[in-house]
C-alpha positions as CSV (number, residue, x, y, z in Angstrom):
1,X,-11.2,-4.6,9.5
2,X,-9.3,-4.0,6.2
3,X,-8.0,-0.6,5.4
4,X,-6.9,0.7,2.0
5,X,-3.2,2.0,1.9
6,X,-4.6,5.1,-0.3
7,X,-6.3,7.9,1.2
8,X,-6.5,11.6,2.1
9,X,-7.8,13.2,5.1
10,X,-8.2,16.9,6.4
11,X,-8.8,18.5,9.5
12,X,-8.6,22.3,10.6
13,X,-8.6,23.5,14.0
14,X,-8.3,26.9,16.0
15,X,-7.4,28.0,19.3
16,X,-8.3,31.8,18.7
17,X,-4.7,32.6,18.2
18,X,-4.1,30.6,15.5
19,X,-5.9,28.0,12.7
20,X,-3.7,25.3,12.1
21,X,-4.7,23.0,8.7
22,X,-3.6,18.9,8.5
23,X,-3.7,17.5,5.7
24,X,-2.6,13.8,5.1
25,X,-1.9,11.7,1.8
26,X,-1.1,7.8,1.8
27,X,-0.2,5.7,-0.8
28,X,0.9,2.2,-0.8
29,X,4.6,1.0,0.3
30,X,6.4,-1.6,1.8
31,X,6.7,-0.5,5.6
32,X,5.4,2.7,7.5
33,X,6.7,5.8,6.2
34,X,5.9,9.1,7.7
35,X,6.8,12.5,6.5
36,X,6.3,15.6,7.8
37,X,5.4,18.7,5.8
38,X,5.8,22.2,7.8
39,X,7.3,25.6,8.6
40,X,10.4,24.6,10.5
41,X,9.6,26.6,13.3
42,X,7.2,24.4,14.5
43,X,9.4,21.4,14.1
44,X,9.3,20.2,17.8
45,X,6.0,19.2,17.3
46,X,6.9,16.8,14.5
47,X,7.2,13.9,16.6
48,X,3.9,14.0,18.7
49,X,2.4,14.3,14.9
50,X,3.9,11.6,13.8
51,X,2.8,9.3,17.0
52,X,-0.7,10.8,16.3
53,X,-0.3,9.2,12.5
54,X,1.3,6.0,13.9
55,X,-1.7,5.0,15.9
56,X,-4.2,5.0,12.5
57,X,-1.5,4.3,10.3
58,X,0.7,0.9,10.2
59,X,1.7,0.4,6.3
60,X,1.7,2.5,3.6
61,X,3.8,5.9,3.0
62,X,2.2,8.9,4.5
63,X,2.8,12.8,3.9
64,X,1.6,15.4,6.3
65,X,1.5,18.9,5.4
66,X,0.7,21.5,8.1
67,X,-0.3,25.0,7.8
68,X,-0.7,27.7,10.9
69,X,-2.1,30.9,9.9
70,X,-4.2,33.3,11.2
71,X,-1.8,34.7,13.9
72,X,-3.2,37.3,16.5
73,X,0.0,40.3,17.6
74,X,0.4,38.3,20.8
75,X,2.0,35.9,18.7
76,X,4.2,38.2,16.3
77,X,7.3,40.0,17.1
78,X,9.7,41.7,15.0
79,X,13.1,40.6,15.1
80,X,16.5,42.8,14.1
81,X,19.3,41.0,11.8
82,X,21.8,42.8,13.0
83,X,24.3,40.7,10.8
84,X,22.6,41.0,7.5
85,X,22.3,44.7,8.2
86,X,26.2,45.1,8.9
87,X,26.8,43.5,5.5
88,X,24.1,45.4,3.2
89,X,26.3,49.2,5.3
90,X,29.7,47.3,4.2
91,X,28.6,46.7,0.9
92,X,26.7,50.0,0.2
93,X,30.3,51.6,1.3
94,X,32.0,49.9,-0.7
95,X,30.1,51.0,-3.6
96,X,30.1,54.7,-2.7
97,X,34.1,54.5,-2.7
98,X,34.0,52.3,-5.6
99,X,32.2,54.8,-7.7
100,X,32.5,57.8,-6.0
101,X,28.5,58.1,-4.8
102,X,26.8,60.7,-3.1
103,X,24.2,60.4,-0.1
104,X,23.5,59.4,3.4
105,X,23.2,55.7,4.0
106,X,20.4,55.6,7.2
107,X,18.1,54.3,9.0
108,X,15.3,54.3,6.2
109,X,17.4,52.7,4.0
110,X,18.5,50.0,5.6
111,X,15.3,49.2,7.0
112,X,14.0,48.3,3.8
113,X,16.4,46.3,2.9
114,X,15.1,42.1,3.0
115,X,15.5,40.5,5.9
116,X,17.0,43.5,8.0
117,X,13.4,43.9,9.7
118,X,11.5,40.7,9.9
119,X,8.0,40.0,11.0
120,X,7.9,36.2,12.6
121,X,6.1,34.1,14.7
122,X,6.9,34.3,18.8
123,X,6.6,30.3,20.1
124,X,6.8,30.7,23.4
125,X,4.9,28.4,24.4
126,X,5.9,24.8,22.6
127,X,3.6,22.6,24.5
128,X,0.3,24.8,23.5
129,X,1.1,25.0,19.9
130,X,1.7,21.6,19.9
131,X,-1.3,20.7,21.1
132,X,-3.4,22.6,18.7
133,X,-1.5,21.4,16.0
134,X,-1.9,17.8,17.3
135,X,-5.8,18.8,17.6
136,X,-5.8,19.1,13.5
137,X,-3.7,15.7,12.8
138,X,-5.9,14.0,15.1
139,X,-9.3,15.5,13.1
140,X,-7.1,14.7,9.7
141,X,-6.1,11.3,10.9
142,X,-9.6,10.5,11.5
143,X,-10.9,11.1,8.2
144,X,-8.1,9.3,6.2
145,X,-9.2,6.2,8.1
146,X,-12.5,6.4,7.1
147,X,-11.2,7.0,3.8
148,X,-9.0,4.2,4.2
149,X,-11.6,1.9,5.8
150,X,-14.4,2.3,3.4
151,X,-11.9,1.6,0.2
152,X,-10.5,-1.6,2.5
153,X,-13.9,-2.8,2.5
154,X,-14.7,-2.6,-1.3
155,X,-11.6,-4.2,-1.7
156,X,-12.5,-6.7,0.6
157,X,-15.6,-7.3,-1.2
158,X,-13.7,-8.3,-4.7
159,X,-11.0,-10.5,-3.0
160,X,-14.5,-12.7,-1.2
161,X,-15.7,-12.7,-4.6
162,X,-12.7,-14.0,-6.4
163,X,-12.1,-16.4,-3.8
164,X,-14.8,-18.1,-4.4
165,X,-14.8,-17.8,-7.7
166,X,-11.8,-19.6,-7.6
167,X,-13.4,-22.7,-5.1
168,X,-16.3,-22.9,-8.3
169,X,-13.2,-23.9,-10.5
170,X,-11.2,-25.6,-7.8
171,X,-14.8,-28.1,-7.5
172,X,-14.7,-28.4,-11.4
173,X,-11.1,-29.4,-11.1
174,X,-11.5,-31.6,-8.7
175,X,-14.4,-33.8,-10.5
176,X,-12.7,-33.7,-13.4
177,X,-9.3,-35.4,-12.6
178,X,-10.9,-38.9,-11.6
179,X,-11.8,-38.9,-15.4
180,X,-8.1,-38.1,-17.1
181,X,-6.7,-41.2,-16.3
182,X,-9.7,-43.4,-17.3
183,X,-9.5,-41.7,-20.8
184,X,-5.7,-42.1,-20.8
185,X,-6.5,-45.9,-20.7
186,X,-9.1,-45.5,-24.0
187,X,-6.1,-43.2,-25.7
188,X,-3.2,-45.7,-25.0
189,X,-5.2,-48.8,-25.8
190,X,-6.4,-47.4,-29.1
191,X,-3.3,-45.8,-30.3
192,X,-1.4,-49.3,-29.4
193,X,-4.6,-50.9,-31.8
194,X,-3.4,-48.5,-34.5
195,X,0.0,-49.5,-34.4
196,X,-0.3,-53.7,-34.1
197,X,-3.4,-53.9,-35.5
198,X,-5.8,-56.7,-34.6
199,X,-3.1,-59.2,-35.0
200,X,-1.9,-59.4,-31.3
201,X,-3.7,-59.6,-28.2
202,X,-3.3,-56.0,-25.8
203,X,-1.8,-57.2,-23.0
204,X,-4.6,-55.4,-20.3
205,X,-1.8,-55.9,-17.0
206,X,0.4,-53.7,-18.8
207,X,-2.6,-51.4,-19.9
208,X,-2.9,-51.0,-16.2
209,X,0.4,-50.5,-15.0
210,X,1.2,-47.8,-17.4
211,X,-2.4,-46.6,-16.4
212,X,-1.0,-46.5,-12.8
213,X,2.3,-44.8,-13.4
214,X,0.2,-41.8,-15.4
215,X,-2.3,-41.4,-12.8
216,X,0.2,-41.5,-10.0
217,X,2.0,-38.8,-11.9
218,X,-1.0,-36.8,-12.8
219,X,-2.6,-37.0,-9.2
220,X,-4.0,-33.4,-8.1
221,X,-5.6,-34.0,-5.4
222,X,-3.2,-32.5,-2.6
223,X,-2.6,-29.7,-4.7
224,X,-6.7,-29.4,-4.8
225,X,-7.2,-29.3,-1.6
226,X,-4.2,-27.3,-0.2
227,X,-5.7,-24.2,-2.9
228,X,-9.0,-24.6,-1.4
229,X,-7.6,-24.5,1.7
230,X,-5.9,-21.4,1.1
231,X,-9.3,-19.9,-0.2
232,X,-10.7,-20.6,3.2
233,X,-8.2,-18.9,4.9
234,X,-8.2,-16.1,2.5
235,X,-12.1,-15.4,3.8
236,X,-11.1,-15.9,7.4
237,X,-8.6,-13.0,7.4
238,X,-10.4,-10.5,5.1
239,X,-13.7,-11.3,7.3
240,X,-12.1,-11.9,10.7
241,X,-9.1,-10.1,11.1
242,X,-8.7,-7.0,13.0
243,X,-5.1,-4.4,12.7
244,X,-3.1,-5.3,9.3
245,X,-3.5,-8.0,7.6
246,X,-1.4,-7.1,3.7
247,X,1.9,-8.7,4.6
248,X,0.2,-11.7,5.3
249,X,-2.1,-11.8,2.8
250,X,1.0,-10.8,0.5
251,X,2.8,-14.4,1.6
252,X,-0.6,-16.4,1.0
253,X,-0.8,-15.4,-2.6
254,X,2.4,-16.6,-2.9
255,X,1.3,-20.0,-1.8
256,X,-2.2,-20.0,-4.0
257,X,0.5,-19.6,-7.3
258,X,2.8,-22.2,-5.9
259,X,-0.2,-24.8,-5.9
260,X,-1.8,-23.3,-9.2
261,X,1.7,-23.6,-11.0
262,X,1.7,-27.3,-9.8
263,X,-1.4,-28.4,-10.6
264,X,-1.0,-26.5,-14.0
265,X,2.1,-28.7,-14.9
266,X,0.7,-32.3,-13.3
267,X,-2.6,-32.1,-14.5
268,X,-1.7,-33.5,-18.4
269,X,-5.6,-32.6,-19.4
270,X,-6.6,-29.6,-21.6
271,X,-9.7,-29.2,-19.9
272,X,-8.0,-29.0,-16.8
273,X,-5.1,-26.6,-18.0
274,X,-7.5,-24.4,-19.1
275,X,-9.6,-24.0,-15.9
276,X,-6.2,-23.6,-14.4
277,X,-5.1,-20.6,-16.7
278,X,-8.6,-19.2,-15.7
279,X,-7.4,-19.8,-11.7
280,X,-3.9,-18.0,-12.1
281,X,-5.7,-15.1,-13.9
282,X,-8.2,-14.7,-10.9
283,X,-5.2,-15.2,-8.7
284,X,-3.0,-12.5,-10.2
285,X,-6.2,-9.9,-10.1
286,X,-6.0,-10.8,-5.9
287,X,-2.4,-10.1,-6.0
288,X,-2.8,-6.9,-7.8
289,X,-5.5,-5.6,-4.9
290,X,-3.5,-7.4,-1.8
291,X,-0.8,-4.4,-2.8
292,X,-3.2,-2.3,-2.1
293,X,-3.9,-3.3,1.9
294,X,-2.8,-2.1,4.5
């Protein structure tokens, strides 16, 4: 099955005492790369999300953000900064003396001040947040790879159909080269008449020697059948394959331009250059969309 690397996936999820939201963006990279988005309270459920993500996702660069919200009391206490409340009495002293103020510095006052008096979130219980949160990424995870799995398989579509496009050209190829080397013959006898004229006989053994060095030099065929080979297996994995397949289909692009670039340079034919230029343009579209799979 091919996946895209691109995709986005949702999921919400409560537990009465709180909602928690996941929701996950991919895009393509090198190697697995997972970060994690969210209030660092909750950060010691960051790794069970990530092993949640790990399982659907094995390429590709991946950014979770979570949101909790929706807390009931039971989960709310207020807690006393007893530190930031010592500075904001030494400083509001020290401006009294400084410019000779008036007034009573209490209790009201200082319980207005930021982050005296804050309302926060009471984790007590790691394991059940966790899981809830999990609960999202797991709904979220499940919708990127449908996501992921429906764009892998339009994508899969265009690679079987430039594949064998490719094969129609390799077949043209491949019925063409017998003929380059029989007109090479008709070109070198001809331009040898130009030059001597009628006066001396064409000596055909050498004809057919030099005919046999060009051949030999222009010969295709391995090339041929190595690409079409490596069209073959290009169906086979995007057809067959299950789990990731873009690294490998990443190497045998590599190895459809080495033969394209050879045959290219061998050939000696126009016809055949130009069916070949047609090839490495079909070729370079794959590589564009392989960098997209997962």
């Amino acid at each position: 099955m091919i996946k895209s690397m691109t995709g986005f996936g949702r999921g919400e999820y409560s537990d009465g005492k709180r909602n928690v939201t996941a929701e996950i963006r991919t895009v393509n990279h090198r190697y697995a790369d997972i970060y994690v988005k969210m209030p660092k309270r909750y950060s010691f459920a960051e790794e069970k999300i990530k092993s949640i993500l790990k399982e659907k996702v094995k390429r590709g660069k991946a950014e979770i953000n979570i949101i909790v919200e929706n807390l009931t009391e039971d989960d709310t206490s207020i807690k006393l900064n007893t530190q930031v409340a010592g500075q904001y009495m030494e400083n509001l002293k020290a401006l009294q003396q400084e410019y000779g103020l008036t007034g009573d510095i209490d209790i009201k006052l200082l319980a207005t001040m930021p982050d005296v008096l804050r309302s926060v979130p009471d984790v007590e219980n790691e394991e059940e947040v966790a899981a809830v949160i999990g609960k999202a990424v797991e709904l979220a995870a499940a919708a990127l790879d449908e996501m992921r799995i429906t764009e892998g398989g339009r994508l899969a579509e265009d690679l079987l159909a430039r594949g064998e496009l490719i094969r129609e050209i390799v077949t043209k190829i491949d019925k063409r080269a017998p003929l380059v080397a029989e007109e090479y013959v008709t070109k070198l006898t001809n331009r040898i008449t130009e030059l001597i004229g009628g006066q001396v006989e064409i000596p055909k053994d050498r004809i057919l020697v030099e005919a046999a060095v060009f051949a030999d030099k222009a010969n295709i065929t391995e090339e041929l059948v190595r690409l079409d080979s490596h069209m073959k297996q290009l169906k086979t994995i995007l057809t067959e394959s299950n789990g990731p397949v873009g690294k490998k289909l990443d190497f045998l692009v590599q190895e459809m331009n080495r033969e394209a670039n050879t045959i290219g340079s061998k050939a000696n034919d126009m016809e055949i250059t130009s069916l070949m230029l047609e090839t490495k343009s079909e070729i370079e579209k794959i590589r564009e969309q392989v960098q997209n799979i997962e």
